[in-house]
VOKENU-615681 format. One record per residue (C-alpha): x, y, z. Coordinates in nm, 4 decimals. Layout:
BEGIN
<rec <X; Y; Z>>,
...
END
This chain:
BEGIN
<rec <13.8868; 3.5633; 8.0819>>,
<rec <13.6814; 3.2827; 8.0145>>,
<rec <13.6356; 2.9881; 8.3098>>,
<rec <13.6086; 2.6468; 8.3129>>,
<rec <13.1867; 2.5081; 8.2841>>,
<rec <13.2042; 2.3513; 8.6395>>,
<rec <13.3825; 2.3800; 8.9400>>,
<rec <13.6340; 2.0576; 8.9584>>,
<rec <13.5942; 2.0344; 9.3254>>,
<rec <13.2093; 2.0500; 9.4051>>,
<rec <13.0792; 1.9872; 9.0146>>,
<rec <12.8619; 2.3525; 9.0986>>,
<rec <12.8075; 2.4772; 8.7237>>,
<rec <12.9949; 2.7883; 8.6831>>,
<rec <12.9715; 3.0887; 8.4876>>,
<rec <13.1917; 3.0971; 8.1390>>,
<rec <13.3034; 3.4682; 8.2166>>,
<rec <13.1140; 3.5898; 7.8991>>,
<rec <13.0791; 3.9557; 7.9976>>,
<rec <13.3935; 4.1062; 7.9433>>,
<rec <13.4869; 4.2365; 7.6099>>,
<rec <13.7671; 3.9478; 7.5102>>,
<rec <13.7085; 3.8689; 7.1398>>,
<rec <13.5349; 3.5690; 7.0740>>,
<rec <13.4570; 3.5074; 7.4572>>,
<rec <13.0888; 3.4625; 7.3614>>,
<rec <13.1508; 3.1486; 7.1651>>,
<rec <13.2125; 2.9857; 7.5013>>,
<rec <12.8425; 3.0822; 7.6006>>,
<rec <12.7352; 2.7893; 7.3546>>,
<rec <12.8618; 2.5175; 7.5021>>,
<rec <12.8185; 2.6508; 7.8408>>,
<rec <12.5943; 2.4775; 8.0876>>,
<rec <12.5820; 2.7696; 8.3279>>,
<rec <12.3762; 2.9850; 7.9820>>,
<rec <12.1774; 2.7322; 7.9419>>,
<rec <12.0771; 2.7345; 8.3314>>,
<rec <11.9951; 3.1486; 8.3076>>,
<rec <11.8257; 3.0769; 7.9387>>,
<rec <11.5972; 2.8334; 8.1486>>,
<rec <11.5162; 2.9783; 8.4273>>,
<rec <11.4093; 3.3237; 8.2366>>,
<rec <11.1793; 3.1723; 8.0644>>,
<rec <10.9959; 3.0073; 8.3595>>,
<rec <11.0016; 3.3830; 8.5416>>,
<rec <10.8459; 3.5344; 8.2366>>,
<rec <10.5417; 3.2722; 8.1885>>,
<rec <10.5356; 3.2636; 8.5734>>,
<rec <10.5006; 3.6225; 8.6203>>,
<rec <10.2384; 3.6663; 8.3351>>,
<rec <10.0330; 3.3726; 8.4754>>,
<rec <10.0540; 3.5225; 8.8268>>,
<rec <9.9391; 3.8622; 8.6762>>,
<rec <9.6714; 3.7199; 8.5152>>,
<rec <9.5379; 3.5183; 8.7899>>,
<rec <9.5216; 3.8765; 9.0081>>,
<rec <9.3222; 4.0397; 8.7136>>,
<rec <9.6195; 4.2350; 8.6279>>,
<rec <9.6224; 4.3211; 8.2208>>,
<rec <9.9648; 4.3322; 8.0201>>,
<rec <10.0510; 4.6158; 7.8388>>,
<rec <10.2986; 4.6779; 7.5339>>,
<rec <10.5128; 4.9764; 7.5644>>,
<rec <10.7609; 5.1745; 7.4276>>,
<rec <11.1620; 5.1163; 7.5304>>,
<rec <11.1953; 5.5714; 7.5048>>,
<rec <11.0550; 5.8296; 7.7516>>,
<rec <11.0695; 6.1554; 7.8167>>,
<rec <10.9492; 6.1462; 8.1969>>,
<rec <11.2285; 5.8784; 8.3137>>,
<rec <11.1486; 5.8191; 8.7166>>,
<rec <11.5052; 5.9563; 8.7946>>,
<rec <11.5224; 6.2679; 8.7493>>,
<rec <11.7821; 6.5564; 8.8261>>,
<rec <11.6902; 6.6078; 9.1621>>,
<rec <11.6669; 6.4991; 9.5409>>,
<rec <11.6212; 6.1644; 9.6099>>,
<rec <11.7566; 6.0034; 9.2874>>,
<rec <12.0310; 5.7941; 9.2828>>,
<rec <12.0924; 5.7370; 8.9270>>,
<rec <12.1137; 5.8966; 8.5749>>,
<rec <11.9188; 5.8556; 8.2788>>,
<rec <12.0364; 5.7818; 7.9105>>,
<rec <11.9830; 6.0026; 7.6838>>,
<rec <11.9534; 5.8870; 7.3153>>,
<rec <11.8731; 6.0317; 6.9757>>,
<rec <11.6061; 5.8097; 6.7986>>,
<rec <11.4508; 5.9308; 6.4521>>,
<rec <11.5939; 6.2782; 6.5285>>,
<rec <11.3842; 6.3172; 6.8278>>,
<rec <11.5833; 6.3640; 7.1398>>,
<rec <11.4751; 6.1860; 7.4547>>,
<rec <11.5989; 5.9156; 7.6920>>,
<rec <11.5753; 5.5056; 7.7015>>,
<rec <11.3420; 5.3832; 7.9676>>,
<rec <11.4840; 5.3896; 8.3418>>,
<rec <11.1507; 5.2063; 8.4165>>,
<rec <10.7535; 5.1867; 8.3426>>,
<rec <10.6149; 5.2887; 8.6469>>,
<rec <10.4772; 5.6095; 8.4707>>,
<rec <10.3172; 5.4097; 8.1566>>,
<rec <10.1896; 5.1202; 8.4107>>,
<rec <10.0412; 5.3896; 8.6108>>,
<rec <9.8469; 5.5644; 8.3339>>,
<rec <9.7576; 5.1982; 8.2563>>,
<rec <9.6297; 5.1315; 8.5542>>,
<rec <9.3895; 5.3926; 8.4580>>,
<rec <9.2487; 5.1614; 8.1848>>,
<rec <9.2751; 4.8629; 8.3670>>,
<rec <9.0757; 4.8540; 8.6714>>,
<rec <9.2695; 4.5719; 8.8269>>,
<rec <9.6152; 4.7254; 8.7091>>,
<rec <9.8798; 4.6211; 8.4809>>,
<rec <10.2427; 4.4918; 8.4454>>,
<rec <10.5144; 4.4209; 8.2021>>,
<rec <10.8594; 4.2986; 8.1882>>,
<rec <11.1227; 4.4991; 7.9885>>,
<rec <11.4497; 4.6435; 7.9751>>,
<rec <11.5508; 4.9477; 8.1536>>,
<rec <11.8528; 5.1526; 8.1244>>,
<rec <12.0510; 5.3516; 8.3599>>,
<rec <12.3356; 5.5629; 8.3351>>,
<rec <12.5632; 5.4013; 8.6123>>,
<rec <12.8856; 5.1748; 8.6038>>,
<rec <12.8551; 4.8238; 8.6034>>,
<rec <12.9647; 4.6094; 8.9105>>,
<rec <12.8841; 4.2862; 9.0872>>,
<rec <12.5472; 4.4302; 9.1690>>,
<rec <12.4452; 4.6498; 8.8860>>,
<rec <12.3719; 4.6183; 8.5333>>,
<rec <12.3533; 4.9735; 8.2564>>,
<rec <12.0796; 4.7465; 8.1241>>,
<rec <11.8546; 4.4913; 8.3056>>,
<rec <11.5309; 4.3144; 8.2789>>,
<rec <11.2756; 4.4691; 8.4918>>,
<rec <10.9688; 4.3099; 8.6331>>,
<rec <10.7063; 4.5654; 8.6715>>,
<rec <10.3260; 4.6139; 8.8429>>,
<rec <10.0965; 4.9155; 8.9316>>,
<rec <9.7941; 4.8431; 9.1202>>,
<rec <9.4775; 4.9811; 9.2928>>,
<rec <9.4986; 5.0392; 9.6463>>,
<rec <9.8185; 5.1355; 9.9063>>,
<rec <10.1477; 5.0403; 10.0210>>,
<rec <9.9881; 4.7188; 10.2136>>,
<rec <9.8065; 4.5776; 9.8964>>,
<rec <10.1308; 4.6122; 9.6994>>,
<rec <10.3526; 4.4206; 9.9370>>,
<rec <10.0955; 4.1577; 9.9467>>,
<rec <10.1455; 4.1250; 9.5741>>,
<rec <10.4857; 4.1323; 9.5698>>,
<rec <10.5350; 3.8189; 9.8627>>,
<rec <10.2679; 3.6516; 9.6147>>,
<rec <10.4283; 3.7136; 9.3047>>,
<rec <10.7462; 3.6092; 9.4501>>,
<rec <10.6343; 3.2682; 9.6488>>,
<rec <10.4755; 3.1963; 9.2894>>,
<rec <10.8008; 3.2203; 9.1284>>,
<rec <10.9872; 3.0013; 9.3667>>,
<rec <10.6656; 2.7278; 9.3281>>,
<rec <10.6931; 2.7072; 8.9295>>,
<rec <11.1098; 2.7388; 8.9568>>,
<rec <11.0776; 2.4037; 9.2253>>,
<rec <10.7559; 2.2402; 9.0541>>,
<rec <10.9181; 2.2706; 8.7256>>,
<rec <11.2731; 2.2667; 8.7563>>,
<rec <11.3730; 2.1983; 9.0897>>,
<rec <11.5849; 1.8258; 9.0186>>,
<rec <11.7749; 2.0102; 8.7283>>,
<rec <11.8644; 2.3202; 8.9595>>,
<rec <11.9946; 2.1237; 9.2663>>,
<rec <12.1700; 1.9478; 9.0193>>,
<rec <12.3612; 2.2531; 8.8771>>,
<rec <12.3345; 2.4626; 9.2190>>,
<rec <12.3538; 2.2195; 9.5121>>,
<rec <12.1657; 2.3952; 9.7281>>,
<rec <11.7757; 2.4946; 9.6851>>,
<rec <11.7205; 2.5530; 10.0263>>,
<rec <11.6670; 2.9451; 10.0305>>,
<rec <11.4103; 2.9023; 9.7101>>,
<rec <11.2096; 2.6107; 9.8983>>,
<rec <11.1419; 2.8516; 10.2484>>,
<rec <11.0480; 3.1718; 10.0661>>,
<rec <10.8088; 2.9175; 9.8308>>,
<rec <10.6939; 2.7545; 10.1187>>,
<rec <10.6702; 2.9948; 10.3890>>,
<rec <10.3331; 3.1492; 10.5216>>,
<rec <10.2756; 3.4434; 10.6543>>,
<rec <10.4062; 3.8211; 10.5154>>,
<rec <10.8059; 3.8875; 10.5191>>,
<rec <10.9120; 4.1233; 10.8333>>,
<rec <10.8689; 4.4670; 10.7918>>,
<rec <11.1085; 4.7151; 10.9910>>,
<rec <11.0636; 5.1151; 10.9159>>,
<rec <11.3584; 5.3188; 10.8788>>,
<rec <11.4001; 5.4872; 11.2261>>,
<rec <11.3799; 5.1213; 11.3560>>,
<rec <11.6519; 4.9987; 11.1073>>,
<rec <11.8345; 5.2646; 11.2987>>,
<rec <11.7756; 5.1461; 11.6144>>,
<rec <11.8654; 4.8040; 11.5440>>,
<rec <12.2054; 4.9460; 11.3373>>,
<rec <12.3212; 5.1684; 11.6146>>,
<rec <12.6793; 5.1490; 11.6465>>,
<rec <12.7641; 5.1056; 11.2942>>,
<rec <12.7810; 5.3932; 11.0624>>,
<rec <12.9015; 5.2457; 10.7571>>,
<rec <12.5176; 5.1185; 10.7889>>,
<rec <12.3831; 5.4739; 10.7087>>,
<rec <12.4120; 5.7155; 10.4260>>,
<rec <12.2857; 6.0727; 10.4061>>,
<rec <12.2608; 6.4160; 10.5675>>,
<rec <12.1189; 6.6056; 10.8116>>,
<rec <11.7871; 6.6145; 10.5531>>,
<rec <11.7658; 6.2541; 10.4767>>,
<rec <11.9106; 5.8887; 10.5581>>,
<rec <12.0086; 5.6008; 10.3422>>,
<rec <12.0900; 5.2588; 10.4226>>,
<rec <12.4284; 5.1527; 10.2585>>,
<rec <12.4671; 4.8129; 10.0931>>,
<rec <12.6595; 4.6797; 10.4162>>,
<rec <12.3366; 4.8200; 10.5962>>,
<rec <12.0924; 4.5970; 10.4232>>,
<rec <12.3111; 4.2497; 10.4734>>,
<rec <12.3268; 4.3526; 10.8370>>,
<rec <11.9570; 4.4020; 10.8817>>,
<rec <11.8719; 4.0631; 10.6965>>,
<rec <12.1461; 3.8952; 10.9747>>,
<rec <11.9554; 4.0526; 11.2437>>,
<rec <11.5941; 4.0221; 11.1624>>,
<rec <11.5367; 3.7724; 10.8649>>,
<rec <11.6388; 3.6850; 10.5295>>,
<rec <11.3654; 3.8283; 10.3830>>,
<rec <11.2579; 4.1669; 10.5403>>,
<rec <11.1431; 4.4954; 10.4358>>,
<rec <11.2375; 4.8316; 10.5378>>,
<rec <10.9260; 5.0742; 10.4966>>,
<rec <10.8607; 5.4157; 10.5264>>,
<rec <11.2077; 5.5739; 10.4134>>,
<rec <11.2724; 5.9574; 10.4228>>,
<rec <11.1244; 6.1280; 10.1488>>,
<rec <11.4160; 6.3288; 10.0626>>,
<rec <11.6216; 5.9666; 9.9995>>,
<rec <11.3501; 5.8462; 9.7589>>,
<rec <11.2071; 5.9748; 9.4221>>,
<rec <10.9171; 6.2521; 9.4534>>,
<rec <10.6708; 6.0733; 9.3012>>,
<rec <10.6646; 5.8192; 9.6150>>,
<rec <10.3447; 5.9360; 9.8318>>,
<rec <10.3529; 6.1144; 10.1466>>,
<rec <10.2699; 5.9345; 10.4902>>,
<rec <9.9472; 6.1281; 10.5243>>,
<rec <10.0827; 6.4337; 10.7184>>,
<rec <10.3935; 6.3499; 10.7931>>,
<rec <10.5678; 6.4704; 10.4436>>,
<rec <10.9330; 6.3928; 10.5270>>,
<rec <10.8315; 6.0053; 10.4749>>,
<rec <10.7951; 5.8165; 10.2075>>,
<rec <10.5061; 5.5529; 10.2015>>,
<rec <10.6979; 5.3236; 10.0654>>,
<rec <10.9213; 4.9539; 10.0915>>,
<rec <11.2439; 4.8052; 9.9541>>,
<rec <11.2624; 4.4163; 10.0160>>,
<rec <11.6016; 4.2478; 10.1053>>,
<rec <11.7271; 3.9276; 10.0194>>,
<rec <12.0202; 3.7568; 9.8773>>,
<rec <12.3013; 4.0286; 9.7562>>,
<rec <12.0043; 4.3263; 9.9495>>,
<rec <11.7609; 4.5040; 9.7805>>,
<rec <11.5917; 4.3159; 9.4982>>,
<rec <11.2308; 4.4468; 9.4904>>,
<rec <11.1744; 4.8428; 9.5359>>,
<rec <10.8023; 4.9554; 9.5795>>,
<rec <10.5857; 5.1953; 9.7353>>,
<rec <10.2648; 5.4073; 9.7279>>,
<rec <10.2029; 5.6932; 9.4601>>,
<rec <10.0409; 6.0339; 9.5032>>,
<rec <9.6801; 6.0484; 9.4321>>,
<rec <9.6347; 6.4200; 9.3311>>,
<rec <9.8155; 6.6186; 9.1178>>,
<rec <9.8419; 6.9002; 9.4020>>,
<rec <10.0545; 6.6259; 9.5893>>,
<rec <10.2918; 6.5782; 9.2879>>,
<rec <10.3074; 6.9444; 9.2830>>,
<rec <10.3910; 6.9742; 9.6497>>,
<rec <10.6776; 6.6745; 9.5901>>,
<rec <10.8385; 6.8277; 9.3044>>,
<rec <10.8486; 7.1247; 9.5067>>,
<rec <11.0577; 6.9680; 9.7598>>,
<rec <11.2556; 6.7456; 9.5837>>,
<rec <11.3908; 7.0620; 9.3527>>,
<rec <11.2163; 6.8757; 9.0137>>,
<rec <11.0472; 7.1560; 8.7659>>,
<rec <10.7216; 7.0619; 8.6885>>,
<rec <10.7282; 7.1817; 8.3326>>,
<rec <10.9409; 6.7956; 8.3275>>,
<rec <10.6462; 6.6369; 8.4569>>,
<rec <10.3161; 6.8204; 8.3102>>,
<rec <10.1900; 6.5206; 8.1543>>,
<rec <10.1903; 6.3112; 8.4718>>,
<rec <10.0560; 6.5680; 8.6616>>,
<rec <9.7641; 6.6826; 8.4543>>,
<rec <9.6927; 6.3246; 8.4755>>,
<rec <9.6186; 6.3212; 8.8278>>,
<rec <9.4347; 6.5955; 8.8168>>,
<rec <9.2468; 6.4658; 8.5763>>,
<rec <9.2078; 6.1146; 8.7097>>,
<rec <9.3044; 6.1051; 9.0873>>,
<rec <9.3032; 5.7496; 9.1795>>,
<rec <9.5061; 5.5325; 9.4649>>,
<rec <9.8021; 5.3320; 9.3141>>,
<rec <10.0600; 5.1380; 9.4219>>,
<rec <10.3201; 4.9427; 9.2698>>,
<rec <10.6737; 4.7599; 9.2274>>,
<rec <10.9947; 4.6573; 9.0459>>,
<rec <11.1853; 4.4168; 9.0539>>,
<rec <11.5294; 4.3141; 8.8996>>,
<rec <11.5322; 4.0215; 8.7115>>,
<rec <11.8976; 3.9520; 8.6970>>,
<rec <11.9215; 4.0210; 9.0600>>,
<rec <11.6732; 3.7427; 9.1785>>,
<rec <11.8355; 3.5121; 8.9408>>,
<rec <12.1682; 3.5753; 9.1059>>,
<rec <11.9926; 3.5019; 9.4485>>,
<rec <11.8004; 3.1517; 9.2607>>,
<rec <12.1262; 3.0367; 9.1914>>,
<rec <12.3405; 3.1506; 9.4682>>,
<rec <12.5882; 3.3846; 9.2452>>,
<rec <12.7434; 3.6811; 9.3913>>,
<rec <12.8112; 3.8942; 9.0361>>,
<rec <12.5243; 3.9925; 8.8557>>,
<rec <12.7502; 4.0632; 8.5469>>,
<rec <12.6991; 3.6716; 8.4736>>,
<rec <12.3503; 3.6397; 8.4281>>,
<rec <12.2454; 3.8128; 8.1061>>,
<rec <12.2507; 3.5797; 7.8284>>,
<rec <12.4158; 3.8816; 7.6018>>,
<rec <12.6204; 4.0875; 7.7910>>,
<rec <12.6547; 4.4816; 7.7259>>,
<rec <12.9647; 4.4945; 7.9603>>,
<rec <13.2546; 4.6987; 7.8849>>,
<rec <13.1671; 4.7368; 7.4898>>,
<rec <13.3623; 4.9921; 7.3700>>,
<rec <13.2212; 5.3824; 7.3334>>,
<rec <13.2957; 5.3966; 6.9814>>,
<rec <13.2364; 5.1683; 6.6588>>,
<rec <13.5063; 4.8793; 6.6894>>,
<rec <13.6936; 4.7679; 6.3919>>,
<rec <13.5389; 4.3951; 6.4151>>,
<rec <13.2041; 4.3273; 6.5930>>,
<rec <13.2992; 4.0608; 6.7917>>,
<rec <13.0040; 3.9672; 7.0315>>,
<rec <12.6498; 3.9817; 6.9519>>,
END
């Protein structure tokens, strides 16, 4: 159903209610000032990003939108599904993310690499998750510390150019820039709170926690409580292994932790990062555990043998800090095109673009 441009009471611009698959409902994106607010502010994230890349000696890389190694695989610690396409007869899967290209990259690029693209997952929309989103994407030398420094860079940098270059026309449509101006402004890294601490600080609630007696999650309601009790903007490190993907590294001996870092804020986790394995022995050992055959990963493997080297990097969803720029709570309103509900086989009319 589409909604009125701006809220009546407060003059907030609203979204038009594009997503849904109502014939014709796109046609109210054009005159819409909310899509012309998300058209705007994407483009000052993407020449943002690629000037802050560039200014960290970071190289951009072009790659391609199908994989055969997607970064969630059938096995322990992965949380979603890939999707698998058909694409000049050749059967593989759309990209669930570039960490694997950005890390051979980073390879060739001494001071790493990033790109922004779409990745696709195999999950059902909702007010927090998209089938396909825009991903913001790094991989860098060094460890889990050097990669949260970029990130709380990269991410004070985008709240600087949104403020420096846009800041009159977003209070305008918003009302309130207050939440972009102290993560632009503040100094000093975000709080960081490890995963047996989170459970310190969450004992007593148990819709915090996910899990079994092998691993522990925190739940969505887990990651708003932690940001009420510690800080808007705070990171939970070093999550159990078993919870995460295997290709996150090992916390030197302790190999039921993950040397890794999600960072909360706004709607919870927006930026998920963390340290790689170095060798290809350590992938082996992680596959291992997490119940992945390696005979899916052989590539990525031989590559470490080949070329052991220290990486660390990030992602982060672009729709989802847009929802937390503006203040939205459904992430289904951001895209400029929406892939929402289109229907599984060949409509009669076309009738969005």
């Amino acid at each position: 159903m589409v909604t009125p441009a701006t809220s009546a009471a407060t003059g907030r611009v609203t979204p038009p209610g594009t997503w849904g698959n109502t014939p014709s409902a796109f046609l109210a994106g054009l005159d819409s000032p909310w899509c012309r607010l998300m058209v705007d502010l994407g483009d000052i994230v993407t020449r943002a990003t690629a000037d802050f890349a560039r200014g960290e000696g970071l190289r951009a890389v072009h790659l391609p939108l199908t994989t055969r190694t997607v970064t969630c695989p059938n096995g322990l610690g992965s949380d979603a599904e890939p999707v698998a396409v058909t694409v000049s007869g050749v059967n593989t899967y759309l990209s669930d993310s570039a960490q694997f290209p950005l890390e051979y990259g980073c390879r060739l690029a001494d001071n790493g690499c990033y790109t922004i693209l779409p990745s696709f997952r195999n999950e059902i929309p909702d007010g927090s998750h998209l089938t396909q989103f825009t991903h913001s994407e790094a991989e860098i030398p060094g460890g889990l510390d050097e990669v949260i420094g970029y990130v709380e860079r990269y991410l004070r940098h985008l709240g600087r150019s949104i403020l420096d270059e846009y800041g009159g026309e977003l209070a305008e449509a918003v009302e309130d820039v207050s939440h972009v101006e102290r993560m632009a402004n503040g100094s000093g890294p975000f709080p960081r709170v490890t995963l047996d601490e989170a459970e310190r600080l969450l004992s007593g609630s148990p819709d915090c926690f996910t899990g079994t007696d092998r691993w522990r999650s925190l739940t969505r309601r887990g990651e708003r409580r932690l940001m009420e009790i510690v800080d808007e903007f705070v990171w939970l490190t070093h999550l159990d292994h078993l919870s995460v993907p295997f290709y996150q590294a090992f916390d030197g001996d302790q190999t039921g932790v993950a040397r890794c870092a999600d960072l909360f804020f706004g709607m919870g986790e927006v930026v998920g990062s963390g340290e790689r394995h170095r060798t290809g022995d350590e992938v082996r050992r992680a596959l291992e555990m997490h119940a992945v055959p390696e005979h899916d990963y052989d590539w990525y493997v031989r590559m470490k043998d080949r070329f052991p080297r220290r990486t660390a990097g990030f992602g982060m969803g672009v729709e989802r800090y847009l929802m937390w720029v503006v203040g939205h709570d459904d992430i289904r309103d951001i895209p400029m095109i929406s892939r929402v509900d289109e229907p599984r086989s060949w409509p009669s009319s076309v009738d969005r673009p």
